[in-house]
Each structure stands twice: as C-alpha cells, then as structure tokens.
C-alpha positions as CSV (number, residue, x, y, z in Angstrom):
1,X,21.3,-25.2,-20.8
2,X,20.8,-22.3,-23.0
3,X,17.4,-20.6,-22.4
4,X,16.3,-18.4,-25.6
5,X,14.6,-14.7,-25.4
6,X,11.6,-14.4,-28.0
7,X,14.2,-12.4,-30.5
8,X,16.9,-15.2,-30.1
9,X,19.3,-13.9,-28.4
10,X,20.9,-15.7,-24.9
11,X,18.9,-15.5,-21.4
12,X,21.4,-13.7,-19.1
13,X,21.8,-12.5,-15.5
14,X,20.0,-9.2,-16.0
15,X,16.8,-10.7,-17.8
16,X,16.5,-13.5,-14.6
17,X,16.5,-10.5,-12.6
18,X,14.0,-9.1,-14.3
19,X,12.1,-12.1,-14.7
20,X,12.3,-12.8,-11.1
21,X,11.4,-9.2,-10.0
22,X,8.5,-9.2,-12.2
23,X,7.0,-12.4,-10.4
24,X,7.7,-11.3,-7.3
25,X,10.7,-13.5,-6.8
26,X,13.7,-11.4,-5.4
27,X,14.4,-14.0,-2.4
28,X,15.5,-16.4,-5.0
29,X,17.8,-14.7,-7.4
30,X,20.4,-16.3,-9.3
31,X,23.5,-17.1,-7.0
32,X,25.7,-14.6,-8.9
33,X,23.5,-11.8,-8.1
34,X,25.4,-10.8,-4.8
35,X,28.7,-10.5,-7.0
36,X,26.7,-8.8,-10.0
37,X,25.3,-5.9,-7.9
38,X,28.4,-5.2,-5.5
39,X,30.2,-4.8,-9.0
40,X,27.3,-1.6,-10.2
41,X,27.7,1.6,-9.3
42,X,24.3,2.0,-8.8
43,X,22.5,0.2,-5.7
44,X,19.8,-2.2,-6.5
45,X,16.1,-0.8,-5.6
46,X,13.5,-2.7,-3.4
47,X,9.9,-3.0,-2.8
48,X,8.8,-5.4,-0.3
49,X,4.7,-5.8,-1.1
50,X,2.0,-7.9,0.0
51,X,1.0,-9.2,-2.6
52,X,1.2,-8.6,-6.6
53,X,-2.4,-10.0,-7.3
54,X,-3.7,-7.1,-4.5
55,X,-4.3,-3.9,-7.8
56,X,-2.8,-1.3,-4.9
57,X,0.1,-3.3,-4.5
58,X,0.7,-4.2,-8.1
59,X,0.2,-0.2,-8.9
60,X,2.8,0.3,-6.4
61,X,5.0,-2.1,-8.4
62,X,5.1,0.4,-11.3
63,X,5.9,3.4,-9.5
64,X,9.0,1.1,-8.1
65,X,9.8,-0.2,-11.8
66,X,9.6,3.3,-12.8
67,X,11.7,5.2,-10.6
68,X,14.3,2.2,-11.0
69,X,14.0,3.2,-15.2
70,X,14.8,7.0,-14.3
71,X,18.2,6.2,-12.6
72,X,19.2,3.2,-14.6
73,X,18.9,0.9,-11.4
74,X,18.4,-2.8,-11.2
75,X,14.9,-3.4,-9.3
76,X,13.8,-5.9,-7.3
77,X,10.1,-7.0,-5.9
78,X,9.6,-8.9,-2.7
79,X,6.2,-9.9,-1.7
80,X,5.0,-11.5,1.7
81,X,1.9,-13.6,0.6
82,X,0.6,-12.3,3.9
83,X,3.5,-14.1,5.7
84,X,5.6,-11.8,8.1
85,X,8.5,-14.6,7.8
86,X,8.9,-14.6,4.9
87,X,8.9,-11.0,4.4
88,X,11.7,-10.7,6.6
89,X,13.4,-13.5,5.6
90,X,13.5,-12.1,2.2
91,X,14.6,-8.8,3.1
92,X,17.4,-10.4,5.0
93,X,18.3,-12.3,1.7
94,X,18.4,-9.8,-0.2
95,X,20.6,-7.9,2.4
96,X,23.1,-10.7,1.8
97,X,22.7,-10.6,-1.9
98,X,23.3,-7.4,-2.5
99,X,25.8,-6.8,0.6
100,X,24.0,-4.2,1.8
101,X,23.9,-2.5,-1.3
102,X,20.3,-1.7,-1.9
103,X,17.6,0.7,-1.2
104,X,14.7,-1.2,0.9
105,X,11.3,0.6,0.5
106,X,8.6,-2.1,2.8
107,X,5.0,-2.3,3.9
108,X,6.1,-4.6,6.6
109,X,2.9,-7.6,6.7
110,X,2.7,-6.7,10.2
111,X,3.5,-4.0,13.2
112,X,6.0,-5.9,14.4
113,X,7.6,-6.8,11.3
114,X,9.3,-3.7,10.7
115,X,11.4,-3.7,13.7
116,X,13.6,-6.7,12.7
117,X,13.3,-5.5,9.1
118,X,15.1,-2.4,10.1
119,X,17.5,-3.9,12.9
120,X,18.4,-6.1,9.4
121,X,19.2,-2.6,7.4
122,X,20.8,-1.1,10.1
123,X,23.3,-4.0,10.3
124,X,23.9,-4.6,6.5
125,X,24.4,-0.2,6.4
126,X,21.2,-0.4,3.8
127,X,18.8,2.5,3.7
128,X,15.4,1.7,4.0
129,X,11.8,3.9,4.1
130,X,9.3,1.9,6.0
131,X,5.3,2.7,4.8
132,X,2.0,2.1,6.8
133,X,3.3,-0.2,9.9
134,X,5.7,0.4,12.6
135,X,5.6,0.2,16.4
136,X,4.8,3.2,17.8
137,X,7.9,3.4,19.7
138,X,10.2,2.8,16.3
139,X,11.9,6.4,15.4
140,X,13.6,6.5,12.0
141,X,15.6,9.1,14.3
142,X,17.0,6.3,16.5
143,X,18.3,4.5,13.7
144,X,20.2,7.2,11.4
145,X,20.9,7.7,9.3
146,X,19.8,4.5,7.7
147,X,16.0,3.9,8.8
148,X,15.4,7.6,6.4
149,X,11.6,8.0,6.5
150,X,8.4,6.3,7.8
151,X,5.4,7.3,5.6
152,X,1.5,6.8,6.6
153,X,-1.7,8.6,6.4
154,X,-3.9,9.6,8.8
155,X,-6.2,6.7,9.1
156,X,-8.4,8.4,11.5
157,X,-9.6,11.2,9.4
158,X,-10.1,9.3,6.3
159,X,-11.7,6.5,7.7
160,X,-14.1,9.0,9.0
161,X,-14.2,10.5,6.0
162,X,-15.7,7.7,4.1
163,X,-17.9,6.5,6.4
164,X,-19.3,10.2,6.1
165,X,-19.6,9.3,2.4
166,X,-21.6,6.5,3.3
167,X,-23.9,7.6,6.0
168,X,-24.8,10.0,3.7
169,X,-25.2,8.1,0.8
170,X,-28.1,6.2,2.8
171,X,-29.9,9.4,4.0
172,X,-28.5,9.7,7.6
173,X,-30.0,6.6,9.0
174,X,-30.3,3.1,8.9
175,X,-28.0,-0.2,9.3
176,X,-24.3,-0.8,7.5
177,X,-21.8,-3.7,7.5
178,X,-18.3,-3.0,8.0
179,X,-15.2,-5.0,6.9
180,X,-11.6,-4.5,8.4
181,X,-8.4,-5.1,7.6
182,X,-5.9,-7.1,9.9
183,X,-6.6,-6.5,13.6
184,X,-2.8,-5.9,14.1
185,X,-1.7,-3.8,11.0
186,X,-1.7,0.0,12.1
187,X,-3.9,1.1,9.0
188,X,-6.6,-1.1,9.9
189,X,-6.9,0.2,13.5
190,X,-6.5,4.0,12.4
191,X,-9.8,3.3,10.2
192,X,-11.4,1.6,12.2
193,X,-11.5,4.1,14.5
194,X,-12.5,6.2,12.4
195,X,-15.5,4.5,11.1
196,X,-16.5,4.4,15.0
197,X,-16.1,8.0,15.3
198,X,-18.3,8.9,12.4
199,X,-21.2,6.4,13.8
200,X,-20.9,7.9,16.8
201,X,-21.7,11.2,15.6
202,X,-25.1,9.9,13.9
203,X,-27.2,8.2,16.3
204,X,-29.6,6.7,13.4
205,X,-26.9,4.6,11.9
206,X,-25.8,1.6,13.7
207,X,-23.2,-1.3,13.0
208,X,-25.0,-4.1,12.3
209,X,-21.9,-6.4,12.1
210,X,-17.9,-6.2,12.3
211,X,-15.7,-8.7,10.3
212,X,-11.8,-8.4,9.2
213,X,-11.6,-9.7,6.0
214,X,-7.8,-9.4,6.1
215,X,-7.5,-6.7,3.3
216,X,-8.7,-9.7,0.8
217,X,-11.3,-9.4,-2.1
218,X,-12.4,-13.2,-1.6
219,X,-12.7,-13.0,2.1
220,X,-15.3,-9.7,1.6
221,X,-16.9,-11.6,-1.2
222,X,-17.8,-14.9,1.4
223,X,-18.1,-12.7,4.5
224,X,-21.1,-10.3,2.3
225,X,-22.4,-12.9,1.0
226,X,-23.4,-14.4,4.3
227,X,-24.3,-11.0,5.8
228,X,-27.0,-10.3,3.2
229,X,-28.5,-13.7,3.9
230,X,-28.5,-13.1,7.7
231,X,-29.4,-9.3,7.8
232,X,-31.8,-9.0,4.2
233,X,-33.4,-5.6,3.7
234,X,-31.8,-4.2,7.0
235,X,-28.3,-3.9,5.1
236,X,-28.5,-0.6,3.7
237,X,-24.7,0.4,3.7
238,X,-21.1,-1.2,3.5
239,X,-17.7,0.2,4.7
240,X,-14.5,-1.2,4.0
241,X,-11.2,-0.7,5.1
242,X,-9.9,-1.0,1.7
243,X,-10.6,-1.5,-2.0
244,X,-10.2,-4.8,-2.6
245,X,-12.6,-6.0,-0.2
246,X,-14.6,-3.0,-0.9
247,X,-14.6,-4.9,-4.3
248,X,-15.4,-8.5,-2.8
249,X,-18.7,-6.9,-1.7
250,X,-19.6,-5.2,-4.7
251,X,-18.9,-8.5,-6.7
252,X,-21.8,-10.1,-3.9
253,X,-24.4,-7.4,-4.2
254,X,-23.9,-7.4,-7.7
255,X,-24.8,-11.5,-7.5
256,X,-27.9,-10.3,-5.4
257,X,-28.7,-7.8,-7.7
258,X,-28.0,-5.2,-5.3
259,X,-25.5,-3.3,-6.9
260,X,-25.9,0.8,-7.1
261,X,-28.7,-0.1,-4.2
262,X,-26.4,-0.7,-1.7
263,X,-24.3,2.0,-1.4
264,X,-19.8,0.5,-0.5
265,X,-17.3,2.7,0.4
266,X,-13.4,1.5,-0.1
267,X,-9.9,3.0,0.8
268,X,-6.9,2.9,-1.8
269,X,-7.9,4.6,-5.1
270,X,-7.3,1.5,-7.2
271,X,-8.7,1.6,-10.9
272,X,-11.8,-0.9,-10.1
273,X,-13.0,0.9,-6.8
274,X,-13.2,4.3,-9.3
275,X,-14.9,3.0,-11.8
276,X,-17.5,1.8,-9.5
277,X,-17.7,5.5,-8.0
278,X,-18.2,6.6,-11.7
279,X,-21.2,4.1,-11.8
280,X,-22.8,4.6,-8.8
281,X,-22.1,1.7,-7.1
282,X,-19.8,2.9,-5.1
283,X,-20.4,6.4,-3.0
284,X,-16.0,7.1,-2.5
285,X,-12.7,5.9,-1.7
286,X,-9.8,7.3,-1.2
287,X,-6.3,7.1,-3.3
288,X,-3.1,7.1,-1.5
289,X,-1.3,7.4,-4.9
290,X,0.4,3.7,-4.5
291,X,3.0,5.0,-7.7
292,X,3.6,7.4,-5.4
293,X,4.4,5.3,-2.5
294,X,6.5,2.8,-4.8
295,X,8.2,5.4,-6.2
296,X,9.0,7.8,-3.3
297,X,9.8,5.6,-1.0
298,X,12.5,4.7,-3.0
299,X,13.6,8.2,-3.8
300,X,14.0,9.3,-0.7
301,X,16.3,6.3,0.2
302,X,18.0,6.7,-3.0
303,X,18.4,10.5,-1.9
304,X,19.8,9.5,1.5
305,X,22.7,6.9,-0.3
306,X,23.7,9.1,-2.6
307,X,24.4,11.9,-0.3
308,X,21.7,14.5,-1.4
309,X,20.3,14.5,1.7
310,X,21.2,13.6,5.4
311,X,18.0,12.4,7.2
312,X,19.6,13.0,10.6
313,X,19.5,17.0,9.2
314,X,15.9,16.3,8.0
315,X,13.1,17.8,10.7
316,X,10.8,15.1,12.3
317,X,8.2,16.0,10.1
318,X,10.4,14.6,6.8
319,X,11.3,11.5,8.8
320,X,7.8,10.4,10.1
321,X,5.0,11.9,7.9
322,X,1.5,11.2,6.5
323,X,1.1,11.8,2.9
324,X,-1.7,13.7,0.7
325,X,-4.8,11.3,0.4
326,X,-7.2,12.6,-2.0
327,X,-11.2,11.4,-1.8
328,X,-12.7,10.4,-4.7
329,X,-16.6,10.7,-5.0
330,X,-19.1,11.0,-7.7
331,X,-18.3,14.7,-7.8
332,X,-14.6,14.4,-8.3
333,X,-14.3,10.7,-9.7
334,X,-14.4,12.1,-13.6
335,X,-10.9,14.4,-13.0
336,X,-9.5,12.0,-10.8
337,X,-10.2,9.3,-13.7
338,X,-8.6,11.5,-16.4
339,X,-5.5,12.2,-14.4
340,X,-4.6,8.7,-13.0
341,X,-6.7,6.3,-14.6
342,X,-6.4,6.7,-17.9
343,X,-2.8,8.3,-17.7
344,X,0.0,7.3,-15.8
345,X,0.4,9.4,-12.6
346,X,3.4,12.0,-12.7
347,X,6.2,12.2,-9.9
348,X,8.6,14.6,-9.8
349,X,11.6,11.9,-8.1
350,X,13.5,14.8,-7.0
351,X,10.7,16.8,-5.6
352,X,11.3,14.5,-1.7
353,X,8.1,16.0,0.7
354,X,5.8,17.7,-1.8
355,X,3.0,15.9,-0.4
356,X,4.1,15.8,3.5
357,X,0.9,16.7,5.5
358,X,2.4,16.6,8.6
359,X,4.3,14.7,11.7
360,X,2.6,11.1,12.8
361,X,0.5,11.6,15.9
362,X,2.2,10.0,18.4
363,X,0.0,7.6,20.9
C-alpha cells in the first residue's frame, strides 16, 4: 500500500521517521531503519524523554529537533510514559537499529535507570550524555570515552530558593502545602531538601502536608484539591517540585477561587508556569532552559563522535556539571518572557560549557 503526503507525493522511509519521532515512537521504526542509518554519514540523534504531553519535556523536544536541523541529522524521540522498562528497552532498540550509530541524550525515568542505559551504550560504542538522574557512584569517567557528560542542577539551592520566594510571598509566617516529585528520581530529593532547609530557617512557617505527585499536573490537581478541603483557610502557600504540578494546583485554586490568593511556586520555566508569575498567581519558578538541555546534550555527544573533543581530556567539571538555572519572579518575569517566550531561545551548538556552574557535589 501506497500512503500519500498532503502535496501527493509517495510516503517514504525518511517521513516514517519523522512521523514516528514526532509521536514519540523511535522504539518502533520501520524495519529498514537499522540499514538506512548505518548507510549516513551522519549518526542519528536521540532524546529519550518522559513524556511529550509534560510542556518541559515537549520544549526539550525542540531544542533536539533543532540541533538535529543544524547538522542535517536524522532525529529520533523516545519517551518512557513514566516506565523505566521501557525506556531502556527502547534505548536498547534503538542501539540495534542504528548499530550503534547514534548520539543518546536521556533523562533516565529513574536513578537506577541510567546504569543499564549506559552499560547498553558502552557495548554498542554509542555516545551518550545522561541529564538529571544517575547513581551517585556512576562516573562518565569510568566509562570513556563514551558515557561524555552527566548534566544536573543544583537542586538544593534552587529548591531553597523558591521556597524563599514563597515564604516570602505569604509575609514570613503561616502554613504551606508541598508537592514532590518521584521519591527515587535525584531532582526530586535535591529539592526537597531544599524546601526543608528554607523552613527550617523560618520558624513561623510550617509544612502542613507532604505529597509526591510524581512530576504530574493531574495528580497536583486531585492531591490540592483535597488539601484545601482538609486544611481551608490555614493553606496560605504551595511549593512544588516542578511546573506541571505547580500547574495542577493553580488549575484547583483557580476552581476555588483562590487563585492570586494563594501564592504557588514551580520549578522548570515552562511557558504556563510564567505566565502565571506575570499574573500574580504564581510568586517564581525556575527555567532550566529544556532547549538547552535537548539541544546540548546532544552537542556535546555529537562533539565527542566526531572527534572535536575527547571527554577523557575534558576536566571533571565538563564531564559531571550543573547547569545555569535562572529564577524567574515578578521582577524579572517580563525580560525572561520577551527572550524565551515569545522568541525561540538561542544556542550557540558549538559553544560546549558556556553555562557549566560547576562539578556535581558528590554525597
């Protein structure tokens, strides 16, 4: 069977690709794809995401897609669903498909996840840049030179930092709600932590109640939406771990009429959280710069392939970093806006460690 484009010209092998990278279907690729890619000069490019419904992931997408444009690349999009079997599994298919010939850039689902992922890389002679979760005891450095980078940021501090946001967005005192991300999944702890700092440090503000939400707008939405029945008036605050659910609670203040009341604070920088710091319902979050992440992560493994750099040269601090995370807040939110929002956000591909704040703490 013949399948017809829109301007009537023959489906082929490059627009399934597409087709399937665009949906988020890279573990089930035409069974000619292994051939097709061993045959290009070029390596085909990889994200493996959580999720393409999730705004950060689906920003992250686009700085893939793009940096894949730049170099003329195929490009491929994995995405777990949550599920750290398939995300390895599909790694590990794509491994096969490609023969090794690929770039890997993953937020493994899970800790744990990223060992096998890069075992998988190692084995196939793939290079691969892991992002947010690793063991602690998983060195790119004891896998070179094809495990090339490990990128994070420093939880701790900006965790703090927007609970800060928020403690002071309710006058120093008084009770807030906190949702968390996967118990297990590195980023989720780091913030934690640093939420817990930050209420340590004001004695007037207290945790009324601790739930993971598991990173999910929906899951915030229900979990708010019972806290404001069982607390009432003594909610005067909500932290979350990231955006989406940061989202999930705005949308159940906003059903209580609460919105702009009841001050939320969010991690990620994604277009909905900033809008709601431009309209006071939201006192700050964070942006990683996922286009960034999408797109560096590749670069740097596309650097490492193609011989312009050799990550066993590279110091520690280019192998194992935390990126630049820049806090958005009413007083910055209208710049930030300008420069990401509304346009697309510029990467210089060549420019590797430009935002490299540092070695990952160890322990």
């Amino acid at each position: 069977m013949t399948i017809l484009l829109p301007q009537g010209r023959p489906l082929g092998r490059r627009d399934m690709l597409k087709g399937a990278a665009a949906l988020g279907l890279g573990a089930v690729l035409p069974a000619g794809f292994a051939r097709l890619a061993l045959a290009q000069d070029k390596p085909t490019v990889v994200n493996s995401i959580r999720s393409l419904s999730n705004p950060y992931h689906a920003t992250w997408n686009k700085g893939g897609a793009a940096f894949a444009k730049a170099i003329g690349a195929d490009y491929v999009t994995l995405v777990t669903e949550g599920d750290s079997e398939k995300g390895t599994a599909d790694i590990r298919a794509i491994l096969a498909k490609t023969g090794g010939n690929c770039i890997i850039n993953v937020d493994p689902n899970d800790s744990a996840d990223a060992r096998p992922i890069v075992e998988a890389c190692v084995a196939a002679k793939a290079f691969v840049v892991t992002q947010w979760n690793k063991p602690a005891d998983l060195h790119p450095w004891d896998h070179d030179p094809y495990h090339v980078a490990h990128i994070s940021f420093d939880g701790v501090k900006y965790g703090e930092v927007t609970a800060k946001a928020l403690i002071d967005a309710i006058g120093g005192k008084g009770g807030i709600l906190a949702l968390g991300g996967i118990l297990s999944n590195t980023p989720a702890i780091e913030r934690r932590a640093g939420l817990e700092k930050a209420v340590a440090d004001h004695p007037d503000v207290k945790i009324l109640d601790f739930q993971v939400a598991d990173w999910q707008s929906n899951k915030a939405f229900d979990t708010v939406s019972a806290w404001l029945t069982r607390f009432g008036a003594d909610v005067k605050g909500i932290w979350a771990a990231n955006d989406d659910m940061a989202v999930g609670a705005l949308e159940a203040l906003r059903a209580e009429g609460l919105a702009g009341k009841v001050p939320v604070t969010g991690i990620d920088g994604i277009k909905t959280a900033v809008e709601a710091v431009k309209a006071g319902e939201m006192a700050a979050t964070v942006s990683w710069d996922p286009f960034w992440q999408g797109s560096m992560g590749l670069a740097i493994g596309y650097a490492a392939k193609t011989g312009k750099i050799n990550p066993a040269s590279e110091p520690k601090e280019h192998r194992e970093f935390y990126g630049t995370g820049v806090v958005v807040t009413k007083e910055t939110v209208a710049a930030f806006y300008k420069d990401n929002i509304e346009a697309e956000p510029k990467v210089d591909f060549t420019d590797l460690w430009s935002r490299v704040t540092g070695q990952i703490r160890q322990g």
